[in-house]
C-alpha positions in Angstrom: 0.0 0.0 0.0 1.6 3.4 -0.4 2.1 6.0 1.3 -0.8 8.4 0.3 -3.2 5.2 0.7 -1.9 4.8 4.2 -2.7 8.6 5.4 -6.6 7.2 4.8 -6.8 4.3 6.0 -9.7 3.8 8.7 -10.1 7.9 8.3 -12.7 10.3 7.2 -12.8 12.2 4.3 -14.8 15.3 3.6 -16.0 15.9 0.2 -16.1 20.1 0.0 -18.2 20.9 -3.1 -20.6 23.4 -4.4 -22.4 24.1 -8.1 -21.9 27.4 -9.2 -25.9 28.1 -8.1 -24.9 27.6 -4.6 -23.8 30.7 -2.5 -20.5 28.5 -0.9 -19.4 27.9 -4.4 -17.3 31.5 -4.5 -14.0 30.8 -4.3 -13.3 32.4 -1.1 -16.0 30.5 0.6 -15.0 27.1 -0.7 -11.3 27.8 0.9 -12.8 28.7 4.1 -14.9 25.1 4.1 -11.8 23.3 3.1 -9.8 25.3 6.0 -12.8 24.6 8.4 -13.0 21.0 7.9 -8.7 20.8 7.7 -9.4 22.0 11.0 -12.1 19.8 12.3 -9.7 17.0 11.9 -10.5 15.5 8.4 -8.0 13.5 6.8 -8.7 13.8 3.5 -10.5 16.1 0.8 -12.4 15.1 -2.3 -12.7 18.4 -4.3 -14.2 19.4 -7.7 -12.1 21.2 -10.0 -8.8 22.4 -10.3 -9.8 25.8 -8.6 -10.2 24.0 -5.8 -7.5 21.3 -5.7 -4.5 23.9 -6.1 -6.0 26.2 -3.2 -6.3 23.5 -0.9 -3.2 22.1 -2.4 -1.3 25.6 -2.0 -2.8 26.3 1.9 -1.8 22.1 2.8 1.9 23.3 2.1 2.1 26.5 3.9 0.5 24.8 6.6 2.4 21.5 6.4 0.2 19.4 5.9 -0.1 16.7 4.2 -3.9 15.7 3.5 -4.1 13.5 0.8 -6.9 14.8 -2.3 -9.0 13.1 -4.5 -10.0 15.3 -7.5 -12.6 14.8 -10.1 -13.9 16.7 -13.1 -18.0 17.2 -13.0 -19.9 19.7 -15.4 -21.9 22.6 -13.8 -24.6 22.5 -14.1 -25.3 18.5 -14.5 -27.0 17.4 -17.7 -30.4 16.5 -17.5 -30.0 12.9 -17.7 -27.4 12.6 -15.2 -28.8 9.4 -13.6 -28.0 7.8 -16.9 -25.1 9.4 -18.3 -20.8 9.3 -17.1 -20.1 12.4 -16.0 -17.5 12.4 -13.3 -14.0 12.7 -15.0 -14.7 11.5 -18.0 -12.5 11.7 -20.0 -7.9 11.6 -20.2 -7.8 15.4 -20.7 -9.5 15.9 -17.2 -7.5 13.0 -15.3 -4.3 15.1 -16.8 -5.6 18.3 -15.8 -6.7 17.0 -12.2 -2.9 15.6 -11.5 -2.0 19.1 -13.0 -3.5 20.7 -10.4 -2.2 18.5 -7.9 -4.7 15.9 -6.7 -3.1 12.6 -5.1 -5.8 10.2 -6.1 -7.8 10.2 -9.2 -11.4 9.5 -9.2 -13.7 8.5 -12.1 -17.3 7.5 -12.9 -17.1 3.2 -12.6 -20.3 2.6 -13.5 -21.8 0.6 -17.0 -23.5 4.1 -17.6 -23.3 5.9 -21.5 -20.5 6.8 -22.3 -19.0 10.1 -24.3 -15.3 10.0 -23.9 -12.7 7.2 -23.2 -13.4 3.7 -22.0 -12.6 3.0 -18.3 -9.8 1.0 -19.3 -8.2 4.3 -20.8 -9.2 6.5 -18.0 -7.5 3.7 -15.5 -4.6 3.4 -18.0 -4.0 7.1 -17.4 -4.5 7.7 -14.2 -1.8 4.7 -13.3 0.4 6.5 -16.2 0.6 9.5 -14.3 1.7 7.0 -10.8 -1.5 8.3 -9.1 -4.0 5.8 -7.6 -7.0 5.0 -9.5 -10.4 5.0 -7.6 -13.8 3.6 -9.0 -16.7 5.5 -8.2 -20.0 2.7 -8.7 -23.1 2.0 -8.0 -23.0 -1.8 -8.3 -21.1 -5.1 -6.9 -20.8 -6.5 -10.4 -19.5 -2.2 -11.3 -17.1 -3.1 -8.4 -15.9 -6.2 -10.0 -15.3 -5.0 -13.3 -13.5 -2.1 -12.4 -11.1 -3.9 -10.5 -10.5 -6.6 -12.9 -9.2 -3.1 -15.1 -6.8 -2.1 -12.5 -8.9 0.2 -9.9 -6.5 0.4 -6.9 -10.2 1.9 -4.8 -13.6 1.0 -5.4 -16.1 3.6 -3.8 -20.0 3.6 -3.1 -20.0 6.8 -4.4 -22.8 6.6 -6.9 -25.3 3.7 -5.2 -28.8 5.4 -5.7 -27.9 7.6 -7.9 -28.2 6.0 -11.1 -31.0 4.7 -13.0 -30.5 1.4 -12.3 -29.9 2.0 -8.9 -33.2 3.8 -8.1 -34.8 1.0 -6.9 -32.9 1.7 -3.3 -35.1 4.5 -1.7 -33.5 3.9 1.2 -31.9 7.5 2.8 -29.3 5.4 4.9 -26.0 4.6 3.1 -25.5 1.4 1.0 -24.2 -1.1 4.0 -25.4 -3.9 1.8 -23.1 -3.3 -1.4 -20.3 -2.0 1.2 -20.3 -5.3 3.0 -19.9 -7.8 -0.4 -17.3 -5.4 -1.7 -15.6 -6.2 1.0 -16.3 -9.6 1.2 -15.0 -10.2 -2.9 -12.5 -7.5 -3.7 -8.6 -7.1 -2.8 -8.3 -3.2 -2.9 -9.8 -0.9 -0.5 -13.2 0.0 -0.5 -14.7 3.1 0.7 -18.5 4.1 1.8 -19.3 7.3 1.0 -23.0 8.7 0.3 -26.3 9.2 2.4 -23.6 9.4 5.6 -25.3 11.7 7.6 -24.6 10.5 11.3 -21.7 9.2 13.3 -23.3 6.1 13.5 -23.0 5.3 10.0 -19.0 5.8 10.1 -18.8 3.6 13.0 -21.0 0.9 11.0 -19.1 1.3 7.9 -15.6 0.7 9.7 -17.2 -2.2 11.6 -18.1 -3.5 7.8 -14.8 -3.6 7.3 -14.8 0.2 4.6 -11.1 1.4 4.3 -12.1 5.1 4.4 -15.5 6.9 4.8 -16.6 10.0 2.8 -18.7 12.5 4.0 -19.9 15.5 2.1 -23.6 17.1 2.4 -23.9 16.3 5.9 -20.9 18.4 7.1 -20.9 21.2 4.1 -24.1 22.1 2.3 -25.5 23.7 5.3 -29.0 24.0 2.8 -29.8 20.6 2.8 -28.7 20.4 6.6 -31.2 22.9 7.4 -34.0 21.2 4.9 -33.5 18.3 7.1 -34.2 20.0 9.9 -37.3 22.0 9.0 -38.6 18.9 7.0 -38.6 16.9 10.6 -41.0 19.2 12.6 -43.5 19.7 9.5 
């Protein structure tokens, strides 16, 4: 395992991201979320964007600090048919652009979704060509499988219930289930990240044997914080 790996390993992640129709998404805001959460004790930061990755890149080495980043590419705003389409990195100009910009790990969209740019063998290819670790978001065990069969070196939950094909799960807890025979079939490390909204869930998803948690809306899109809030007295 290297050494980047090892920085996450049984650690929390915080995703800090924002569309551009969000009031957080100004650049000076996003830097203050990525300090808070730096702060808070996060170990590691999946970010949007190379805006993003080479401020919280630049303030990580005035700071010394050494948190490791997963970057990915996503358009603003999403298409229409996002359930059904790739659109996280998806393509090799973005994967370049993202190590450019200096993120540690690589993530792409895993699933069996249409696709508009290069095959996940390519994107993998790159990524690997660059010496960065590859990481598989899916939304399926058999996604999963495939993905590491091409060389993912993570495997990620990321995208469970948000696909078409995945729509089926209305549950609003994360996906223990497809966590747990991850797990149970792959070699790589395999982390949990959507619908995480309590400590509980971390502590479940570590007990399921996940190699790192993410955590994003919960901890910085105060909206949908407050919507869950209101929503529970109505």
């Amino acid at each position: 395992m290297n050494e980047i790996l090892q920085k996450l390993n049984k650690k929390i992640i915080v995703s800090c991201q924002a569309s551009s129709s969000e009031p957080l998404y100004k650049e000076e805001c996003m830097n203050a979320m990525i300090k808070s959460v730096i702060t808070g004790g996060a170990s590691g930061l999946r970010l949007a964007g190379e805006r993003d990755i080479r401020n919280a890149k630049n303030f990580c080495t005035q700071n010394s600090k050494k948190l490791p980043i997963i970057g990915i590419t996503k358009p603003d705003p999403l298409p229409k048919n996002w359930k059904d389409v790739v659109y996280i990195t998806p393509n090799v100009i973005d994967v370049r652009l993202l190590a450019k910009a200096g993120a540690d790990i690589i993530a792409f969209d895993g699933t069996s979704r249409v696709r508009n740019g290069e095959n996940l063998a390519q994107i993998i290819c790159a990524v690997k060509e660059l010496g960065l670790p590859a990481m598989a978001d899916i939304s399926t065990l058999e996604e999963g499988i495939m993905c590491r069969l091409l060389g993912a070196d993570i495997i990620s939950t990321t995208l469970s219930g948000y696909t078409t094909h995945t729509q089926t799960n209305k549950s609003q807890e994360p996906d223990f289930e497809l966590l747990k025979n991850l797990v149970k079939i792959l070699d790589c490390p395999v982390i949990l990240e959507g619908r995480i909204w309590m400590p509980e869930h971390v502590k479940h998803a570590f007990e399921l044997g996940a190699f790192s948690v993410v955590i994003g809306s919960a901890i910085t899109r105060p909206q949908l914080i407050t919507q869950k809030f209101v929503q529970a007295v109505k």
